[in-house]
KENU-791195 format. One line per field, with one value per residue (C-alpha): residue number from 0; residue in one letter; x, y, z. Coordinates in steps of 0.1 Angstrom, whole numbers. Example, Ala and Ser with C-alpha at 12.3 -4.5 7.8 and 13.67 -1.06 7.14 Angstrom:
residues 2
num	(0; 1)
residuo	(a; s)
x	(123; 137)
y	(-45; -11)
z	(78; 71)
This chain:
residues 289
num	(0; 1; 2; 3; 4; 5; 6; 7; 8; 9; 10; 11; 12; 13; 14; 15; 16; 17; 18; 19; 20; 21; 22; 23; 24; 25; 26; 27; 28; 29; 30; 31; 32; 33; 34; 35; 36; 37; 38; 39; 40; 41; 42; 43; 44; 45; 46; 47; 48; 49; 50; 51; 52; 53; 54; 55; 56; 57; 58; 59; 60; 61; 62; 63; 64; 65; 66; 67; 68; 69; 70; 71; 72; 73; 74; 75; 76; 77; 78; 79; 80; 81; 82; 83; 84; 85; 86; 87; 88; 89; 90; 91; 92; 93; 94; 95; 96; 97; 98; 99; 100; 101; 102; 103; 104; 105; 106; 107; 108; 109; 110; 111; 112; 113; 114; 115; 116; 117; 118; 119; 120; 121; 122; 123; 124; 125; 126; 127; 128; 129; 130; 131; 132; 133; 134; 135; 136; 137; 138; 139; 140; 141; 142; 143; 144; 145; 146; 147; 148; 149; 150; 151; 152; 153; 154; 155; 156; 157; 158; 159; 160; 161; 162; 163; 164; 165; 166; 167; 168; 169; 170; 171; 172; 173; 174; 175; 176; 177; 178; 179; 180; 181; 182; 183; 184; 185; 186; 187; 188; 189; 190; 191; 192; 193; 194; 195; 196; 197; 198; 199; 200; 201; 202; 203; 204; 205; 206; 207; 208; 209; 210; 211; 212; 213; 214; 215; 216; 217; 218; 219; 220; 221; 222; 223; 224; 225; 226; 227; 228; 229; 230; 231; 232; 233; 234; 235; 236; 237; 238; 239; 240; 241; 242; 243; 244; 245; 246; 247; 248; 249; 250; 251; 252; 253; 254; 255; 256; 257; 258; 259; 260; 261; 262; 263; 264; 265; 266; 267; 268; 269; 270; 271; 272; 273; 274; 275; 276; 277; 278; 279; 280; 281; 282; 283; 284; 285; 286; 287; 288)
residuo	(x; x; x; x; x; x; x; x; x; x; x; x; x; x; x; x; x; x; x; x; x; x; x; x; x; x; x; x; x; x; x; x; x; x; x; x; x; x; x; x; x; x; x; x; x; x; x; x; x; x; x; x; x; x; x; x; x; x; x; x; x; x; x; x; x; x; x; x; x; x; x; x; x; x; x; x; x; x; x; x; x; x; x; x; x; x; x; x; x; x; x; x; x; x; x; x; x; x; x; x; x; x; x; x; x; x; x; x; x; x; x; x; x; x; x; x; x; x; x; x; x; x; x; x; x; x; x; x; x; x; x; x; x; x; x; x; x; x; x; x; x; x; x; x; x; x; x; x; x; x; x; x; x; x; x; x; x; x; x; x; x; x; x; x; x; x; x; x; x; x; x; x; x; x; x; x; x; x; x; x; x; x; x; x; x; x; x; x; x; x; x; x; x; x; x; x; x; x; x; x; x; x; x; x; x; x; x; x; x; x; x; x; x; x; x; x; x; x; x; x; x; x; x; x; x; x; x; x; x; x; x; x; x; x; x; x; x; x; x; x; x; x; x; x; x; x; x; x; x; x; x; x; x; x; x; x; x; x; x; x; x; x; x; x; x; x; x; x; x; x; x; x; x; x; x; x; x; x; x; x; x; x; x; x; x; x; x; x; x)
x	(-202; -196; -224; -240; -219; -191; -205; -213; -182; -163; -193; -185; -145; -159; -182; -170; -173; -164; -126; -111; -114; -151; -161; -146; -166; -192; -190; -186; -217; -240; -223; -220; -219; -255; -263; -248; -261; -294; -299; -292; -330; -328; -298; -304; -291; -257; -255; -254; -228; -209; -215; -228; -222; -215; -229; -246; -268; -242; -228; -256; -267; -231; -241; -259; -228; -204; -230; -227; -188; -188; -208; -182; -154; -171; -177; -140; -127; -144; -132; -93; -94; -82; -89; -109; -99; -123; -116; -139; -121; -104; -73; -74; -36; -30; 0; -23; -51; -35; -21; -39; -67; -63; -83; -116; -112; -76; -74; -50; -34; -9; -2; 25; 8; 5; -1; 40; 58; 82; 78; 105; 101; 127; 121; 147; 154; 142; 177; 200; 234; 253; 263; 225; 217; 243; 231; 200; 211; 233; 206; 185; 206; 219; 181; 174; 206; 188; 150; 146; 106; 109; 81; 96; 73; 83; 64; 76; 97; 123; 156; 159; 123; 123; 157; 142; 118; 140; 162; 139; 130; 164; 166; 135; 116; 83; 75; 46; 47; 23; 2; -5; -38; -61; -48; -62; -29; 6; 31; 56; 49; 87; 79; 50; 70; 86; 48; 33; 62; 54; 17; 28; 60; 48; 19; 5; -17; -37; -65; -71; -99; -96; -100; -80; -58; -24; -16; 16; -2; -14; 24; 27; -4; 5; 33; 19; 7; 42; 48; 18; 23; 57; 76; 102; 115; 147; 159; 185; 192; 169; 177; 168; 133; 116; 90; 117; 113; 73; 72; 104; 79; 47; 67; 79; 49; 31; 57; 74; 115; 131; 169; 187; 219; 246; 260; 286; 287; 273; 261; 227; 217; 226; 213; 175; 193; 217; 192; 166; 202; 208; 172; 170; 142; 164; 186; 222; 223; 260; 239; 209; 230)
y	(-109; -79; -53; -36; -1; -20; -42; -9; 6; -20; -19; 15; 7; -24; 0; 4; 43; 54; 58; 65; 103; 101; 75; 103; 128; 105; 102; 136; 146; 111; 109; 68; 46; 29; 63; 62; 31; 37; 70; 48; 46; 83; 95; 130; 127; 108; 132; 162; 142; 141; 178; 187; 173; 138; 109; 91; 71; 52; 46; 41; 10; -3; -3; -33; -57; -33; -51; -83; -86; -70; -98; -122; -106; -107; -141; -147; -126; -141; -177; -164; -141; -112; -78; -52; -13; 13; 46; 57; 28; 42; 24; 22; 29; 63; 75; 62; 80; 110; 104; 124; 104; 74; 45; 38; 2; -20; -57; -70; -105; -107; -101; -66; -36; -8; 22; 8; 37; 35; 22; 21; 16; -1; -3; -4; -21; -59; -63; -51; -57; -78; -45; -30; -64; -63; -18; -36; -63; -39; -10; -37; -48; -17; -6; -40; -26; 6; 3; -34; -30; -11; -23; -28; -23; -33; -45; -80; -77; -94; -78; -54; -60; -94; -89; -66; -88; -116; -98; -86; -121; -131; -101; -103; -73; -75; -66; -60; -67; -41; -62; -50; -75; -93; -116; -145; -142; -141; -127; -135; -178; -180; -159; -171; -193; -158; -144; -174; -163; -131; -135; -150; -125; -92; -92; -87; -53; -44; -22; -48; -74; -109; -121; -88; -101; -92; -63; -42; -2; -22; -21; 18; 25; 1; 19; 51; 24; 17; 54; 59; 37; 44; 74; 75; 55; 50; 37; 10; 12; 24; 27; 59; 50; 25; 14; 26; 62; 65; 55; 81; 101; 93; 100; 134; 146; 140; 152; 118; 115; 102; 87; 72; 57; 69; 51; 54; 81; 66; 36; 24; 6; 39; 64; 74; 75; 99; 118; 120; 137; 163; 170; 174; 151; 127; 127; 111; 82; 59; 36; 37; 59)
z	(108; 88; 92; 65; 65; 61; 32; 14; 20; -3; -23; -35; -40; -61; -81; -116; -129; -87; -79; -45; -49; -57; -30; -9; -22; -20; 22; 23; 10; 24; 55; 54; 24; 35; 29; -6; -14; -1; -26; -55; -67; -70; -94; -92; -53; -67; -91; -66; -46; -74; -86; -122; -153; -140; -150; -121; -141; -151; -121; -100; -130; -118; -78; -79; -90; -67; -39; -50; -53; -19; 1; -16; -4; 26; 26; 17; 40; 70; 56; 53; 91; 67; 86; 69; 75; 62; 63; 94; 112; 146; 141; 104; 96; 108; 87; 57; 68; 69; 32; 8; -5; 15; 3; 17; 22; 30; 36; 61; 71; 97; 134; 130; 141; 118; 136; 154; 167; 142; 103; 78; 41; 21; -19; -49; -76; -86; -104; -76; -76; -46; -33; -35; -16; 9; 16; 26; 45; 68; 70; 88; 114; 118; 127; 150; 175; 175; 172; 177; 173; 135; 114; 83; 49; 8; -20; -22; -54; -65; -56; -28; -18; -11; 5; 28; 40; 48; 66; 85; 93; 102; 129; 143; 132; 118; 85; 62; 24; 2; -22; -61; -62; -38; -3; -26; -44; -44; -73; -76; -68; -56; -28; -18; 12; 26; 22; 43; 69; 68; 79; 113; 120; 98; 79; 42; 33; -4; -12; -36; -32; -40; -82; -85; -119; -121; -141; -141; -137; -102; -92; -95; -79; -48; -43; -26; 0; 7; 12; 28; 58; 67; 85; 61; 29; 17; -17; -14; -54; -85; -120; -136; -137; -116; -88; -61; -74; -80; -43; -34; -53; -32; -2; -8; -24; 11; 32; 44; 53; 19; 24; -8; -6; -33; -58; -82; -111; -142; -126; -140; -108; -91; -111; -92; -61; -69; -88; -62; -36; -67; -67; -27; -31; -5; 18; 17; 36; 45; 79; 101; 123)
């Protein structure tokens, strides 16, 4: 049974007019969310969380349906054995948690621990070319002979993504795909299969709930998750502007190892990794050695 706190804790990610940074602000000043949720019949006290000038009577008339969706997703959670993080969760992800503004509330299938010793992030482009596809394929089991317990993390893409993942599967090591909508869901259909896999041998993670629609700014934004729970990330191959780079981007921005692999001069499937190595925003990397 979920208890109350944690009922209000998605309750305020669900609440429309409250974004991550301002639930944080939020906790900050109540303490809890029953707290937050509890000063609700008084604005004023929102509005002081909030600081002056902001609306809170706006947001506080939104509270109410943040509730309800939250005790259906709690309802569907409990019906699907998804795991609920919230940020005041001891073993909420750590490496997320010390991300800046982590978000108050993750959902979690599978069985792969997240707080692993060791977590690798693999992204890159969704048209990679067979040589993109093979750098991944030989990263991997280059890492299984020497960390043969590396929780591996993408997005579940097409291209390197996917490749990534079922790799991974082939070798052994468990891996996690990051979600851009709710665990009710899975985009693309044609790898739903590899998903279903992935919930016994890795796992699946959002900060999405469930009825989340599909909508491509979701993708960006899910990809500081990607950085956010892995040591390092490294970019197999990224055009000049791409997913792979906005989560390059995440990474190094929060202090997190960034690796690219080099490609040829000119080459358009090449051209963000070499990019982020002039930019000493990644390291060269040739192997996992």
């Amino acid at each position: 049974m979920i208890d109350n706190e944690r009922i209000c804790m998605m309750a305020l990610a669900m609440t429309e007019g409250i974004n991550n940074a301002k639930a944080h602000i939020l906790l900050d000043h109540f303490g809890t969310a029953t707290e937050v949720f509890a000063a609700r019949s008084h604005p004023w006290e929102i509005a002081r969380g909030l600081g002056r000038g902001y609306p809170a009577s706006r947001i506080v008339s939104r509270m109410e349906e943040g509730l309800r969706r939250a005790e259906q997703e709690a309802r569907f959670i409990e019906q699907h054995r998804i795991r609920l993080y919230t940020i005041t969760d001891p073993d909420y992800p750590r490496r997320l948690a010390e991300y800046d503004n982590p978000p108050i509330v993750c959902y979690y299938r599978g069985s792969a621990d997240l707080n692993a010793p060791k977590v690798i992030g693999v992204v890159g482009t969704r048209r990679a070319t067979p040589y993109g596809l093979r750098l991944a394929e030989k990263l991997l089991r280059d890492v299984a002979k020497v960390y043969p317990e590396m929780l591996v993390i993408s997005g579940l893409a097409y291209g390197i993504d996917v490749c990534a993942h079922r790799t991974a599967l082939q070798l052994g090591l468990p891996t996690v795909g990051v979600f851009a909508h709710g665990l009710d869901n899975c985009y693309p259909k044609s790898h739903c299969d590899i998903a279903r896999r992935m919930v016994e041998r890795g796992g699946l993670f959002t900060d999405y709930p469930s009825e989340t629609p599909i909508a491509g700014e979701n993708f960006l934004k899910r990809n500081r998750l990607i950085a956010g729970l892995s040591d390092a990330i490294v970019v197999v191959e990224s055009f000049e502007r791409g997913g792979a780079l906005s989560t390059a981007t995440h990474a190094f921005a929060n202090s997190r190892d960034v690796f690219a692999f080099p490609g040829n001069v000119g080459d358009d499937h090449s051209l963000g990794c070499n990019q982020l190595i002039r930019d000493n925003k990644a390291g060269l990397i040739l192997s996992a050695n």
